[in-house]
C-alpha positions as CSV (number, residue, x, y, z in Angstrom):
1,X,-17.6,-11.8,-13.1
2,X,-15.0,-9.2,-12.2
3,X,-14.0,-8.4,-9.1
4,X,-13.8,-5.1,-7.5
5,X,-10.8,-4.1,-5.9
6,X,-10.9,-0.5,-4.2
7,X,-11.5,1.2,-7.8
8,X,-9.9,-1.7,-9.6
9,X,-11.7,-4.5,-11.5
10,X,-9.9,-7.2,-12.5
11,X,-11.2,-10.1,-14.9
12,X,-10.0,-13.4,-14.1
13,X,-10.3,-15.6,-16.6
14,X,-10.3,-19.1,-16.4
15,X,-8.1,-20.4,-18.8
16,X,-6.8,-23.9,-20.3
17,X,-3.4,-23.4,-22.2
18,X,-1.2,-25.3,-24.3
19,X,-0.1,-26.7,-21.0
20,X,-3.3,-27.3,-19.7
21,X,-3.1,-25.5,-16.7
22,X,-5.9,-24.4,-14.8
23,X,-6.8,-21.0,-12.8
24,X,-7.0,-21.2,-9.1
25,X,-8.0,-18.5,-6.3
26,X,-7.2,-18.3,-2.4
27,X,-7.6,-15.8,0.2
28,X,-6.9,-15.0,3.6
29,X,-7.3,-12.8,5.9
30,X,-4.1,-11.2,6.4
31,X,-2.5,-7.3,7.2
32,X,-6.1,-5.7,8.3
33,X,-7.8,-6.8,4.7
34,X,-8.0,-9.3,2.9
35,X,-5.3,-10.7,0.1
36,X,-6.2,-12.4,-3.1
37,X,-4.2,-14.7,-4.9
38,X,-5.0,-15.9,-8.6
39,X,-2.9,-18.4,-10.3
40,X,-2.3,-20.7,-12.9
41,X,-0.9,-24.3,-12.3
42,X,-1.0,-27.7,-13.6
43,X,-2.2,-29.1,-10.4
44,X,-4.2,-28.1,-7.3
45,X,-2.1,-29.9,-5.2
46,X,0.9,-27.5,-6.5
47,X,-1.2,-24.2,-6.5
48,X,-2.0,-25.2,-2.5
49,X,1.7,-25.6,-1.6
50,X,2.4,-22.1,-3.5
51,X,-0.5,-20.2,-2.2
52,X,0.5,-21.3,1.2
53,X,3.7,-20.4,1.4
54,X,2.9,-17.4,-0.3
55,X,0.8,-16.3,2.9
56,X,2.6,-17.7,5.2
57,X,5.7,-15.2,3.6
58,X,3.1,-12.3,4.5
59,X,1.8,-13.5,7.7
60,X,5.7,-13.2,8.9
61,X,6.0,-9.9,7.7
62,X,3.0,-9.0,9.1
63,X,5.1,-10.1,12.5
64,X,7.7,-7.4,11.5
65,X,5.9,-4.7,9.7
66,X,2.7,-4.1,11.8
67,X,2.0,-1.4,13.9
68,X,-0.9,-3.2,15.6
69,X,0.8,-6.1,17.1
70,X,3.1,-5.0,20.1
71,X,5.7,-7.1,20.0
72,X,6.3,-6.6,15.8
73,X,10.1,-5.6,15.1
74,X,7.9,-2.4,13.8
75,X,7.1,-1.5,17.5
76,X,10.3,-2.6,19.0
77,X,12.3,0.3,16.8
78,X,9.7,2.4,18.1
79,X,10.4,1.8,21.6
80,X,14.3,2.2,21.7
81,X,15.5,5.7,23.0
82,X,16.1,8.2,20.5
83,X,19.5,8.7,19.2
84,X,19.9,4.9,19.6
85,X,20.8,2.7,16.8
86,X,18.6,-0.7,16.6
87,X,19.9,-3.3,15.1
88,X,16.8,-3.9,12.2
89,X,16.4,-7.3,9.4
90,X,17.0,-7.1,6.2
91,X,13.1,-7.2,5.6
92,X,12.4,-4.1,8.2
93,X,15.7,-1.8,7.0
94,X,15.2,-2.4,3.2
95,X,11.4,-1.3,3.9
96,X,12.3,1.8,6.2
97,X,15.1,2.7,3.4
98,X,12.6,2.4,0.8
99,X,9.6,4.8,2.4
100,X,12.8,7.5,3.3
101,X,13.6,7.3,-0.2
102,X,10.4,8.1,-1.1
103,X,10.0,10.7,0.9
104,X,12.6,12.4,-0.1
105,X,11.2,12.5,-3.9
106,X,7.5,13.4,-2.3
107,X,9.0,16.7,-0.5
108,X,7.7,14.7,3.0
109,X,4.3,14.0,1.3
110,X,4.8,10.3,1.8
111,X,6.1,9.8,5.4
112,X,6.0,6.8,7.9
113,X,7.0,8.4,10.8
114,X,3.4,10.3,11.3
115,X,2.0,7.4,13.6
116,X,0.9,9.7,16.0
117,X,-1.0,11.4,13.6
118,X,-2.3,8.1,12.0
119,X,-3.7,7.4,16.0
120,X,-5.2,10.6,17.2
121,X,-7.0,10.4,13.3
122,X,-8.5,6.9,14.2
123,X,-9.6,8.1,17.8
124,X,-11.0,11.3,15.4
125,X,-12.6,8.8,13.3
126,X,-14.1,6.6,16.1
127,X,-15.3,10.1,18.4
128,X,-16.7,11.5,15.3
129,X,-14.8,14.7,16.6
130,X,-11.2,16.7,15.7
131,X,-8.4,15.9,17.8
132,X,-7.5,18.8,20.6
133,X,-4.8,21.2,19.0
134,X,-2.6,20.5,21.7
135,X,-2.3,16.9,21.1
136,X,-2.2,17.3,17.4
137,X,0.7,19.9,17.6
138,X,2.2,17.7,19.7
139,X,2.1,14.6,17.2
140,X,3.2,17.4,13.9
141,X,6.3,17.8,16.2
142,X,7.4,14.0,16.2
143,X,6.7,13.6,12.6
144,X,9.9,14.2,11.1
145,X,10.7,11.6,8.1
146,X,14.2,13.2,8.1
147,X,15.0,12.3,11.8
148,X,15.1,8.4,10.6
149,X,18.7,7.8,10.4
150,X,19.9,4.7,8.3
151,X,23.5,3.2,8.6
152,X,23.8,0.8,5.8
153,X,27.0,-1.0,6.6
154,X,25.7,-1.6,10.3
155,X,22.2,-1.9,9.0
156,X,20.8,-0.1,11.6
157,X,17.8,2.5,12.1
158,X,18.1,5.5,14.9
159,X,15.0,7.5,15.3
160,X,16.5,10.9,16.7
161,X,13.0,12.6,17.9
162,X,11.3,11.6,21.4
163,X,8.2,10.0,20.8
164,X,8.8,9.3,17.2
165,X,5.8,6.7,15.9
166,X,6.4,4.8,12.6
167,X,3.1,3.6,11.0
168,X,4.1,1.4,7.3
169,X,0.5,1.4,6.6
170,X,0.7,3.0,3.0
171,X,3.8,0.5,1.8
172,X,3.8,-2.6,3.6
173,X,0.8,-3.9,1.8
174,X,2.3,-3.4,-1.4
175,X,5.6,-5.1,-0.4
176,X,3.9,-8.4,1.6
177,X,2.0,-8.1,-2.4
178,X,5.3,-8.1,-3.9
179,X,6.8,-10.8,-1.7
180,X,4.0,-13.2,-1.8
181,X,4.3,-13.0,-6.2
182,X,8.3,-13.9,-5.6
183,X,7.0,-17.0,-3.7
184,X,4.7,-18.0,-5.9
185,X,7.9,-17.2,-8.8
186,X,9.8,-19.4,-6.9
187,X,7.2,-22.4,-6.8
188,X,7.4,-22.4,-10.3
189,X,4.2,-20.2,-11.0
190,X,4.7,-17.2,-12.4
191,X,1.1,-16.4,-13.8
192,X,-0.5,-14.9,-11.2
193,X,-1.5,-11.8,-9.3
194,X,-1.8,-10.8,-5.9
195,X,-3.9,-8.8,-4.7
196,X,-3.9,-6.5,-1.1
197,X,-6.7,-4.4,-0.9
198,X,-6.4,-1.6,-3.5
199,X,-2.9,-3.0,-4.2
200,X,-2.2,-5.6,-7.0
201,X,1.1,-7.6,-7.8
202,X,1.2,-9.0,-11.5
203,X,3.0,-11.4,-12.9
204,X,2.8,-13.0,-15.6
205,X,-0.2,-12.8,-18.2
206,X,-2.7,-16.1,-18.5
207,X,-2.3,-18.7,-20.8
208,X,-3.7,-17.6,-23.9
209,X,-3.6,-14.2,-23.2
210,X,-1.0,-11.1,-24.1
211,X,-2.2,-9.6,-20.0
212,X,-4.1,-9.2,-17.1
213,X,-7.1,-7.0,-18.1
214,X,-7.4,-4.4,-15.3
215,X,-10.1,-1.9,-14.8
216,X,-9.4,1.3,-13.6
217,X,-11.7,4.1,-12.1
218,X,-11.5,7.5,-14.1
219,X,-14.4,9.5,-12.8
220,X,-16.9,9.2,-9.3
221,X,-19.9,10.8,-8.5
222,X,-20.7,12.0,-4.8
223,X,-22.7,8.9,-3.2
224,X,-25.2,7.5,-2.7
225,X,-25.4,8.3,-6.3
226,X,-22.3,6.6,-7.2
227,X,-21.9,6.3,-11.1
228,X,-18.4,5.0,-12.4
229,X,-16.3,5.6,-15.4
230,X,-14.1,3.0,-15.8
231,X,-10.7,3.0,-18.2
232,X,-9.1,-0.5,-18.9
233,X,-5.6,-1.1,-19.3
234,X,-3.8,-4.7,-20.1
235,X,-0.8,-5.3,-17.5
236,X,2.0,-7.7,-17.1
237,X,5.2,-8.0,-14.2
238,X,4.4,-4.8,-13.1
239,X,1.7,-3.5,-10.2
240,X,-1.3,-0.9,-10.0
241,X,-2.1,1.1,-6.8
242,X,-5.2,2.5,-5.9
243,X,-5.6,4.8,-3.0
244,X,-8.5,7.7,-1.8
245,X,-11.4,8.7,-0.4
246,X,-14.0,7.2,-2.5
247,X,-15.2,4.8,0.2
248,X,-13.1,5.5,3.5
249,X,-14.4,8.7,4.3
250,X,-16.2,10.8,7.2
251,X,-18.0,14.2,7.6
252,X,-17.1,16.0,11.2
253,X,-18.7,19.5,11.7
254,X,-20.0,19.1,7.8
255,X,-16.4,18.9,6.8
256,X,-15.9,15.6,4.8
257,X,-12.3,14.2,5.8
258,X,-10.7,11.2,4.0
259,X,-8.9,8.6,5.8
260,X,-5.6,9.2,4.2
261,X,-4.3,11.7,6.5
262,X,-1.8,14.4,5.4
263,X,1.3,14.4,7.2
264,X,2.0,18.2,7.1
265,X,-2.0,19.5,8.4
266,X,-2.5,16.3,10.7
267,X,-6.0,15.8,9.2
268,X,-7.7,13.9,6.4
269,X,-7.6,14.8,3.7
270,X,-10.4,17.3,2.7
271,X,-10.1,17.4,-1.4
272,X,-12.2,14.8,-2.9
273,X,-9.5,12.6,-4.8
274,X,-8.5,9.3,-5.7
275,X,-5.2,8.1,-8.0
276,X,-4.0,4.8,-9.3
277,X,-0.2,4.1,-10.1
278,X,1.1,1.8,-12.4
279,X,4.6,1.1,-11.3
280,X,7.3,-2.0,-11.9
281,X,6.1,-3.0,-8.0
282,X,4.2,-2.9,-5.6
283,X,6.1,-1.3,-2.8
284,X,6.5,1.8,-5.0
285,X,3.1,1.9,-6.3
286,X,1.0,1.5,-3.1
287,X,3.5,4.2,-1.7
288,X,3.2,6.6,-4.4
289,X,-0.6,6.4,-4.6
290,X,-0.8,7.7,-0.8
291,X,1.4,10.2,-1.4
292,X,-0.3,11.7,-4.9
293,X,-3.5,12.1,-2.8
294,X,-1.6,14.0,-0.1
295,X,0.6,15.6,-3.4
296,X,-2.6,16.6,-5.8
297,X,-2.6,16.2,-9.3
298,X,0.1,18.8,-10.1
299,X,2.8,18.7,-8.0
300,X,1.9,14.5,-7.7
301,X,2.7,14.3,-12.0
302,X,5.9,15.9,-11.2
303,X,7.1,14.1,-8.5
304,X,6.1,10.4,-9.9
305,X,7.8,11.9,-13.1
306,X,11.4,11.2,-11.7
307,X,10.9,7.5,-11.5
308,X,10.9,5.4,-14.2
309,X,8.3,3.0,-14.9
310,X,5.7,5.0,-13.2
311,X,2.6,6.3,-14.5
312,X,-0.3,8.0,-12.6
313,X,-4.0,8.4,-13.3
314,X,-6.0,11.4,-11.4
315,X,-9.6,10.3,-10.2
316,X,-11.9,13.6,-9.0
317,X,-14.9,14.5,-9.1
């Protein structure tokens, strides 16, 4: 049977190679979803110790990363005065480099530093009712991806606006993803996937088989009518993204908002659209598929244009 990942089916298939190794899956509960991990080893006892240590690599950057736990390294930055420089890990400044860089190629489309936005859009969610304009100007004015200041050689982060809020929702996934395959790489076992929600890691392929066999949605209809196009596509050491409003969605006023919320309105998003990217990893794909939702189709081709590896695939209505 496949298994549905947020618009992505993906076949596992047991498989006995030439070096009779077998298939095994895990899961925890891990990053506010759940993560998957497929693999193929020789023994249980040796998938065990990789899968372990594979979430155990994601639980601690979970500890660094998350905007829900208050003591995180996340929070921490958040909490130091603007203007001054905090001293970050390599784990926390590589991933804060990363989303500014993609920022910069979205035109802001992609930007971490709207966690006041990402709050007052929760409370939204929860009340069932907009958030006052005051409060949401007031958020719009400390969202500012360009106020993050990086010093490379001190490896240091400086948020320069008062009550600048960094939310890493849309790439840490795709990074603890990444990070939890190079463990597994390490171990020894390198085919496997691992899978964060919409967000899937692949090594690589099974044995006996050229890829992983992914499935792809190309088309939706409005619920409860749901009817699904799917497009399949045969990957290897790369990663595929899915993000939208195909599922997490709510109507206010009769307005249907999606929980991705734009970073330039303050609001969900109110076009109907979902996107999958297929990019060399997982950081950059989960990233890019936020920000081609916020983007659209148009100006989203052009910007995932300018990096290489990457390829997009529109979902609408």
């Amino acid at each position: 049977m496949p298994r549905l990942v947020l618009g992505i089916f993906v076949w596992l298939v047991f498989a006995v190679g030439a070096h009779a190794q077998q298939r095994f899956d895990f899961s925890a509960p891990l990053m506010g979803t759940t993560f998957h991990i497929s693999l193929h080893a020789e023994s249980q006892g040796k998938a065990e110790t990789a899968a372990d240590a594979a979430f155990q690599r994601i639980a601690a950057l979970n500890a660094i990363f998350s905007d829900y736990e208050p003591n995180s390294e996340l929070m921490k930055l958040c909490h130091t005065a603007p203007g001054q420089p905090f001293k970050a890990s390599a784990e926390l400044f590589d991933l804060v480099s990363r989303s500014v860089e993609i920022s910069r190629l979205t035109a802001g489309a992609f930007d971490i530093t709207s966690g006041n936005l990402t709050k007052l859009w929760r409370r939204a969610k929860r009340l069932q009712k907009l958030p006052p304009a005051d409060r949401l100007q007031q958020a719009l004015a400390a969202t500012n991806w360009q106020a993050v200041q990086l010093d490379t050689k001190a490896q240091t982060i400086t948020l320069t606006k008062p009550g600048m809020l960094l939310d890493l929702g849309g790439i840490a996934k795709g990074r603890a993803a990444d990070e939890g395959l190079r463990v597994l790489r390490q171990h020894g076992l390198t085919r496997a996937i691992v899978m964060a929600g919409g967000d899937i890691a692949i090594g690589d392929s099974p044995p006996g088989q050229d890829a992983w066999e992914i499935k792809l949605r190309t088309f939706t209809k409005p619920a409860p009518n749901a009817e699904e196009a799917m497009e399949t596509t045969r990957l290897k050491n790369c990663a595929v993204s899915t993000s939208g409003d195909l599922y997490q969605f709510i109507e206010i006023d009769g307005a249907r908002y999606s929980h991705i919320v734009s970073p330039r309105t303050g609001l969900g998003l109110t076009e109907r659209i979902a996107c999958s990217v297929i990019a060399p990893d997982c950081t950059t794909s989960d990233a890019m598929a936020t920000a081609m939702c916020v983007l659209g189709r148009e100006k989203g081709m052009a910007a995932a244009a300018k990096l290489p590896g990457v390829s997009v695939k529109f979902a609408v209505p």
